[in-house]
LUMTITOR-899745 format. One record per residue (C-alpha): x, y, z; residue in three letters; residue number from 1. Coordinates in nm, 3 decimals, always signed. Example, Ala and Ser with C-alpha at 12.3 -4.5 7.8 and 13.67 -1.06 7.14 Angstrom:
<sites>
SITE,+1.230,-0.450,+0.780,ALA,1 .
SITE,+1.367,-0.106,+0.714,SER,2 .
</sites>
This chain:
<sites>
SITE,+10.764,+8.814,+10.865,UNK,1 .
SITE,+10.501,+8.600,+10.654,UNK,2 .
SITE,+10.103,+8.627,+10.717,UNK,3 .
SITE,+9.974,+8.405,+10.929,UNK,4 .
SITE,+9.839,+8.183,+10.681,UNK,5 .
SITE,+9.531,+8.042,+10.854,UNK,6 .
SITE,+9.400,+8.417,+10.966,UNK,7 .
SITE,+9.386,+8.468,+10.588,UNK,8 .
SITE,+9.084,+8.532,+10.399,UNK,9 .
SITE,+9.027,+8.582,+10.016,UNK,10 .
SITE,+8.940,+8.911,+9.898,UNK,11 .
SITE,+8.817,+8.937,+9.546,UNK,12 .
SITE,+8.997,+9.290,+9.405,UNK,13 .
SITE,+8.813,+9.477,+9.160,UNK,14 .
SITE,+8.960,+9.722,+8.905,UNK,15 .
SITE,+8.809,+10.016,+8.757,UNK,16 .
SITE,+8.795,+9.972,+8.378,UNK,17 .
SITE,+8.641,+10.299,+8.102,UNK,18 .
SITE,+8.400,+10.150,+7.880,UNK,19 .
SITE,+8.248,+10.375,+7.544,UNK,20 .
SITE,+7.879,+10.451,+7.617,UNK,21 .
SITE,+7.653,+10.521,+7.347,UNK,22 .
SITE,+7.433,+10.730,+7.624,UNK,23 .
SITE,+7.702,+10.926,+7.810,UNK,24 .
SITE,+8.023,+10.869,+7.598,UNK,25 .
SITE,+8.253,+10.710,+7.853,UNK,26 .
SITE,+8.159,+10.556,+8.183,UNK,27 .
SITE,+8.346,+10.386,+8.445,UNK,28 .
SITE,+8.282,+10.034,+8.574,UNK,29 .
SITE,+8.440,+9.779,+8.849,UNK,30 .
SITE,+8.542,+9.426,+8.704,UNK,31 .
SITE,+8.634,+9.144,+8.881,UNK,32 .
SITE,+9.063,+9.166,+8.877,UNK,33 .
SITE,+9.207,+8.862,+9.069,UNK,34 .
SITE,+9.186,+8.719,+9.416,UNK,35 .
SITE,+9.415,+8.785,+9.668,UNK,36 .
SITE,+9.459,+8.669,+10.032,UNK,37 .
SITE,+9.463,+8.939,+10.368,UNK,38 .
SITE,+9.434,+8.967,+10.702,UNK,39 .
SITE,+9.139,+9.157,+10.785,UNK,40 .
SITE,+9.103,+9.375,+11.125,UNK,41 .
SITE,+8.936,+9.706,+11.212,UNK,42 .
SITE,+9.100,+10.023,+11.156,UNK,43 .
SITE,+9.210,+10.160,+11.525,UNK,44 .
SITE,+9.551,+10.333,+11.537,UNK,45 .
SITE,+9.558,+10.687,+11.646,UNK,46 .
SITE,+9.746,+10.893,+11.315,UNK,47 .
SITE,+9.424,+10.669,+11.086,UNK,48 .
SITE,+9.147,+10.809,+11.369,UNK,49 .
SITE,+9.284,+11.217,+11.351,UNK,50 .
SITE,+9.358,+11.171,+10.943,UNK,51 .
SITE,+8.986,+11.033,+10.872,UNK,52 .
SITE,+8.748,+11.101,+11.155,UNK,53 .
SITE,+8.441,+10.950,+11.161,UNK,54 .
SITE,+8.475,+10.727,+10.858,UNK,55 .
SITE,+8.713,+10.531,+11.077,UNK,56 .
SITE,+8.420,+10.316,+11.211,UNK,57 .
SITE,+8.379,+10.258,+10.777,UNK,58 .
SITE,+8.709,+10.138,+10.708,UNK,59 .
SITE,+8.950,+9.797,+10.772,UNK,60 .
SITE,+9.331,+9.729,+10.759,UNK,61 .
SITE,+9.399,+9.422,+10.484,UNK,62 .
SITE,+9.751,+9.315,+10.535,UNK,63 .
SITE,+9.811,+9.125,+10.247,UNK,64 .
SITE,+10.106,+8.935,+10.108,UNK,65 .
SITE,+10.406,+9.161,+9.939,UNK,66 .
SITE,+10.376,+9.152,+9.558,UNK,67 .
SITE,+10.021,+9.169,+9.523,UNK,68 .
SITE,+9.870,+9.406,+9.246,UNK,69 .
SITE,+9.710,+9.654,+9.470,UNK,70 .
SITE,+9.629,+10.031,+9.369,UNK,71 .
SITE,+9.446,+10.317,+9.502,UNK,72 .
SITE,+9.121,+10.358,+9.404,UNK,73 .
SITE,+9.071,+9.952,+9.339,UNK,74 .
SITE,+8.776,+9.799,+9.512,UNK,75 .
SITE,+8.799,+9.494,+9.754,UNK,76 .
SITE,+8.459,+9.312,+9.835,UNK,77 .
SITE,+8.487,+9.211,+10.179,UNK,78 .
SITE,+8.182,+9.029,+10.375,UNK,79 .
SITE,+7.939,+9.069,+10.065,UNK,80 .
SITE,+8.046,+9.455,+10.075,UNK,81 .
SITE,+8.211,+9.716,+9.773,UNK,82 .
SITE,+8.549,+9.868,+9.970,UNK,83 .
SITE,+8.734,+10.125,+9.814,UNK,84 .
SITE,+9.096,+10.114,+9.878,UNK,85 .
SITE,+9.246,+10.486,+10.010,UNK,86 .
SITE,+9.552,+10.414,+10.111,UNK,87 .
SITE,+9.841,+10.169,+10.052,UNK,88 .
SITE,+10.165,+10.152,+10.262,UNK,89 .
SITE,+10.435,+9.927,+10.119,UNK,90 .
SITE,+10.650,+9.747,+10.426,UNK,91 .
SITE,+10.947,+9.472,+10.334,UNK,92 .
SITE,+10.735,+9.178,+10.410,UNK,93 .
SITE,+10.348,+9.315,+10.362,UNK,94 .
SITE,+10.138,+9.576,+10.222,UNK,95 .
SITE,+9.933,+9.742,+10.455,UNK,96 .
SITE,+9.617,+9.822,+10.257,UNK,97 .
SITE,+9.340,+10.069,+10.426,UNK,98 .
SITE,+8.969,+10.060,+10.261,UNK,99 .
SITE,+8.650,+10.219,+10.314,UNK,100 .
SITE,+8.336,+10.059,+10.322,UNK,101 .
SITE,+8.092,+10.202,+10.041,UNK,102 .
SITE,+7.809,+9.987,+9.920,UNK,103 .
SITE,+7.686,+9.596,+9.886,UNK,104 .
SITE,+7.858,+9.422,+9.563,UNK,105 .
SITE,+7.611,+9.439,+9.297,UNK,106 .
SITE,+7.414,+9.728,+9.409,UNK,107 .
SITE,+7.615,+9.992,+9.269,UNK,108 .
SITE,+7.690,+10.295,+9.486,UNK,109 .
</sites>
């Protein structure tokens, strides 16, 4: 089963990279990894809803095309906002790719 490829939307995926720090000695930072293309919909099944609770009404379901680089822990930015990726489920045609909403892009979090 392919995506529907005119419900799909680009999602820039960010990857967490360790950079030296002269002030702290290592630190953590988000850069820009590739582009990718998912279908975007509200998280609403019932094993999602008693596994995370109330930060269901945070989160989406990207269904995105099988093959794509995608880890847990990797940001999306979705609508102008920083989603961390907390799940991945790997099916024969799709990954099924649950984030959580946690900040604008660019504000930091």
């Amino acid at each position: 089963m392919r995506l529907m490829q005119k419900d799909l939307r680009p999602i820039q995926v960010l990857r967490a990279s360790r950079e030296k720090s002269a002030y702290v000695g290592t630190q953590t930072e988000y850069k820009p990894y590739s582009t990718i293309k998912g279908h975007i919909s509200p998280v609403t099944d019932n094993f999602s809803i008693s596994t995370y609770g109330e930060r269901v009404t945070q989160m989406y379901n990207v269904a995105v095309e099988f093959g794509e680089d995608v880890k847990n822990g990797d940001k999306f930015v979705i609508n102008g906002e920083e989603c961390t990726v907390v799940s991945v489920l790997t099916y024969s045609s799709h990954l099924s790719v649950t984030v959580e909403r946690t900040g604008i892009y660019g504000h930091g979090v």
